[in-house]
N, C-alpha and C positions, 0 to 999 in steps of 0.2 A: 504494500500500500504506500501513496506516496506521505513523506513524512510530514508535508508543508498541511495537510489533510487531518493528518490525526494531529498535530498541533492546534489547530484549527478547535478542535473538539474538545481537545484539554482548555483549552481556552473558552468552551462557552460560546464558540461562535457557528457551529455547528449543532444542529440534534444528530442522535443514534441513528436512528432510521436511515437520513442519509448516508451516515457514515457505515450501515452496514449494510446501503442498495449499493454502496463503492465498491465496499468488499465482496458484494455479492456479483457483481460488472467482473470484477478483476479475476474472479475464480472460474469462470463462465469463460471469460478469455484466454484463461490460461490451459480450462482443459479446451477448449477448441483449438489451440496449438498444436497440444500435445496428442488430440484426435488427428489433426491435418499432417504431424510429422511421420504416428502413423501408417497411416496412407502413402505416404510417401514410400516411407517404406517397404509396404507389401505391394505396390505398385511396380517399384523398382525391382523387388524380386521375382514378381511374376514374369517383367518384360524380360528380365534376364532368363528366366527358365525356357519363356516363347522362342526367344533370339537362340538360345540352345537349340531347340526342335526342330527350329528352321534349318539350323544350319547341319542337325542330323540328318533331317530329312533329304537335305539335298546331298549329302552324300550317301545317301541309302538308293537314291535313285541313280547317281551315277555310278556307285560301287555293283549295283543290283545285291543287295545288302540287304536281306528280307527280312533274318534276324536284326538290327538296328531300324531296320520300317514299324515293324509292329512295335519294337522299345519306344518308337516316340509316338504312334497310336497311342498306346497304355498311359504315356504319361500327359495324353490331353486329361483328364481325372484330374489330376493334379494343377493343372493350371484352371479348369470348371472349378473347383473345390477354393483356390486362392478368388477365383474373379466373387462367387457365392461370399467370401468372408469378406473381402472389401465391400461389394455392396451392402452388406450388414451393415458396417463398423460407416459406413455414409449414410444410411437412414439413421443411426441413434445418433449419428452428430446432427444429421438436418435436426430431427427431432427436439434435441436438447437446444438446439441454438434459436 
């Protein structure tokens, strides 16, 4: 919280209520951060895992590499499964925000 704020308060020049719709702004902002980071996160994980499969996949087609085709078939699950938990983790941020 900024200190010039709860000064403010010790002083009588402030009521509570404001001073804890401040602290309640600031908490709100801080997990909305820390939801958007994240995301960030499993995003960047997920594009890495894509960017994987792409680039197995094209050597499964040039190699004729049948066993390494069906390994990156199998591991679309896995990226379904990441795209499912990010859109989660974006509705209970829309939600909360």
């Amino acid at each position: 919280m900024n200190y010039s704020i709860a000064a403010q308060y010790r002083k009588g020049r402030i009521c509570w209520t404001y001073l804890l719709a401040l602290t309640m702004i600031d908490h709100t902002v801080r997990t909305f951060d820390t939801d958007l980071q994240q995301l960030v996160r499993k995003i960047g994980a997920m594009g890495s895992l894509v960017e994987r499969q792409a680039a197995d996949a094209i050597d499964a087609l040039l190699k004729h590499d049948a066993a390494l085709a069906k390994s990156v078939m199998r591991s679309r699950d896995s990226v379904d499964a990441m795209q499912r938990e990010i859109e989660d983790i974006v509705i209970v941020t829309m939600a909360r925000r």
